[in-house]
C-alpha positions as CSV (number, residue, x, y, z in Angstrom):
1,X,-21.0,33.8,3.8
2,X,-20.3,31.4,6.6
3,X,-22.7,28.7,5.1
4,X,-21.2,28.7,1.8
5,X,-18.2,28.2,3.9
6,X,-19.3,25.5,5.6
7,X,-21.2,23.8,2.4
8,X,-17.7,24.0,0.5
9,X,-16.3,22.4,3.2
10,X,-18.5,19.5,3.5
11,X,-18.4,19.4,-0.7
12,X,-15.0,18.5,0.1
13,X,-15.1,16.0,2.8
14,X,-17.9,14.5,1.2
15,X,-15.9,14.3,-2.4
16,X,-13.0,12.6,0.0
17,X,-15.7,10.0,1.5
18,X,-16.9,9.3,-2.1
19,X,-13.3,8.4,-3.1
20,X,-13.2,6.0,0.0
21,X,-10.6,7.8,1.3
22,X,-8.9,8.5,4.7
23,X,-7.7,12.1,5.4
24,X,-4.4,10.4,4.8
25,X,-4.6,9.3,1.5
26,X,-7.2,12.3,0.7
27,X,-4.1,14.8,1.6
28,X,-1.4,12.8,-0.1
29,X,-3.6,12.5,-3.2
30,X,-3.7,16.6,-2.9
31,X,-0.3,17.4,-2.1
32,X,-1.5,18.8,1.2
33,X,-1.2,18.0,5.1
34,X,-3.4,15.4,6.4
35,X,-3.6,18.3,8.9
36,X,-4.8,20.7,6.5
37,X,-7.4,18.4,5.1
38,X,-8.8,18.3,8.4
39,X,-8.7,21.6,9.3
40,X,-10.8,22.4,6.3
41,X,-13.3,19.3,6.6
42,X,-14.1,20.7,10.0
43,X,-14.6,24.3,8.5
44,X,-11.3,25.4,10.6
45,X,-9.5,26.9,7.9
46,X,-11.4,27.8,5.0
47,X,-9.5,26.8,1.6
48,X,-8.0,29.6,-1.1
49,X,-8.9,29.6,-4.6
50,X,-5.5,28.1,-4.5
51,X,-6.2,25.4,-2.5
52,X,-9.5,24.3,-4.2
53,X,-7.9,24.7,-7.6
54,X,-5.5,22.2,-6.5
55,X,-8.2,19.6,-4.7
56,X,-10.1,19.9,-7.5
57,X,-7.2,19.1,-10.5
58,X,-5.9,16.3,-8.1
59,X,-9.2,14.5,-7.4
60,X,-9.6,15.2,-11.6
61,X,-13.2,17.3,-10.9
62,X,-13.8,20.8,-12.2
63,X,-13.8,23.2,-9.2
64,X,-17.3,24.2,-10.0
65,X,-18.2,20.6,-8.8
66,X,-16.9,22.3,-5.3
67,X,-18.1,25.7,-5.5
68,X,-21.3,24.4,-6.8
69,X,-23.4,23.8,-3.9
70,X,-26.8,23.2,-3.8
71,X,-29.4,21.9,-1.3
72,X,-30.9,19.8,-4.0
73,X,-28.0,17.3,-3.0
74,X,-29.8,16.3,-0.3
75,X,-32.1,15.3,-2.2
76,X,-31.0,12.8,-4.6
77,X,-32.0,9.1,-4.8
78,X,-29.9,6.7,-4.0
79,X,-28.8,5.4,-7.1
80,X,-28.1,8.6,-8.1
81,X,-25.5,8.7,-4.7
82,X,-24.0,5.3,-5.8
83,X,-23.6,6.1,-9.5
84,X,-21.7,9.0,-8.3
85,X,-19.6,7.7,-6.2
86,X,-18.5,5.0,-8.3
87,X,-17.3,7.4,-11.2
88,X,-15.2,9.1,-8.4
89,X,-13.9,6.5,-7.3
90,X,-13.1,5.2,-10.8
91,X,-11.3,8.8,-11.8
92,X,-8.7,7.5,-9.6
93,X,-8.2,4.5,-11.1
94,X,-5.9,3.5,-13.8
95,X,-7.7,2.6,-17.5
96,X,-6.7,-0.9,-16.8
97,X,-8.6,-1.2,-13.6
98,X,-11.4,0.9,-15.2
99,X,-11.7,-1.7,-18.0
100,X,-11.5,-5.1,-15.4
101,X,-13.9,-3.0,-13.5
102,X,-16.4,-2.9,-16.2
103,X,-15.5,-6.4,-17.7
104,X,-16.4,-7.6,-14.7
105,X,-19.8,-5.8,-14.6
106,X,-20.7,-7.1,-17.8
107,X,-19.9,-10.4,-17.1
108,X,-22.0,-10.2,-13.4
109,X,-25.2,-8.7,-15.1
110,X,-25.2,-11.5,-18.4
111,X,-25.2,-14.3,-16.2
112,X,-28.6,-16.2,-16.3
C-alpha cells in the first residue's frame, strides 16, 4: 500500500509541475495550505478521498487521472509529455487565452 501512496503522491506533484505551478499557487488554486501541498508531495501526509476529490475538481481532472497510476508513464515519448502538459496548463486558462493561444499556433505553423 505504501507505493500506491507514494505513486499518488507524485501524480500529484507531477500534475502541479505540469501546470507550471509553485506549491504556492498549486495550494491557492486547491483551497489548501501551501503546507499541506507539501506535505503530501513529499508523501508526509497522505491525502483523503476528500482531499483528492477537491485537487482533482480544482485542477478540472477526474480523480481517476490521480488514482490511476501506472508504470507505463514512464514510458511515454516526449511528445506525448509535452501534449500533456500543455492541455493542463490550458484547463487553467480562460477561453480567451485558449483561443489567442491557438490563433497564435496557427499563425506560427502557416508561415512559409
Amino acid at each position: 500500500m505504501k507505493d500506491k501512496n507514494r505513486e499518488i503522491c507524485r501524480k500529484i506533484r507531477e500534475i502541479r509541475k505540469s501546470m507550471k505551478l509553485t506549491q504556492s499557487q498549486f495550494a491557492e488554486l486547491c483551497d489548501m495550505s501551501e503546507d499541506s501541498v507539501g506535505k503530501i508531495e513529499r508523501c508526509v501526509t497522505i491525502p483523503t478521498i476528500d482531499t483528492l476529490y477537491k485537487i482533482a475538481s480544482n485542477v478540472k481532472k477526474p480523480i481517476s487521472t490521480i488514482l490511476s497510476v501506472t508504470y507505463k508513464e514512464k514510458a511515454c515519448n516526449s511528445l506525448s509529455d509535452n501534449l500533456t502538459a500543455l492541455v493542463d496548463y490550458l484547463r487553467t486558462r480562460s477561453p480567451e487565452d485558449i483561443k489567442l493561444v491557438h490563433e497564435l499556433a496557427v499563425k506560427i505553423f502557416e508561415r512559409k
